[in-house]
C-alpha positions in Angstrom: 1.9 -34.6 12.2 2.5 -31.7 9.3 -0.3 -31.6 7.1 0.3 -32.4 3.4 -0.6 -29.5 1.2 -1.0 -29.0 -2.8 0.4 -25.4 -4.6 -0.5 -26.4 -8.1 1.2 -29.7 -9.1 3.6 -29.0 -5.7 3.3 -30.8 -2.7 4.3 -29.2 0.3 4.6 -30.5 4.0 3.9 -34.1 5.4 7.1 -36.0 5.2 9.0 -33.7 2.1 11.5 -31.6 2.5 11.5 -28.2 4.1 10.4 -25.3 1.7 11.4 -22.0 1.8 9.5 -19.6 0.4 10.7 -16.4 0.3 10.5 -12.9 -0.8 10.6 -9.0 -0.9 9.8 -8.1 3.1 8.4 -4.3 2.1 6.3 -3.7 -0.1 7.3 0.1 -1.4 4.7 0.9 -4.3 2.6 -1.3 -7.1 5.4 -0.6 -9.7 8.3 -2.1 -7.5 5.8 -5.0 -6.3 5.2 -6.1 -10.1 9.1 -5.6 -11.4 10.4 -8.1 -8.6 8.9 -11.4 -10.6 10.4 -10.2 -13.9 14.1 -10.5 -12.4 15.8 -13.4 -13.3 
């Protein structure tokens, strides 16, 4: 049994779908880090 969990209004697990979640793998400084969510 996966457990069912909440991210805001997004459930996650139990019988949904798989999620990915995914991201940058190194961090390299703060200023790099912040400028990755402001790519679109």
């Amino acid at each position: 049994m996966v457990k069912e969990i909440s991210v805001g209004n997004i459930k996650i697990g139990g019988d949904r779908p798989l999620v990915l979640v995914a991201g940058p793998c190194v961090i390299e400084n703060e200023a790099a880090t912040c400028a990755v969510p402001s790519v679109s």
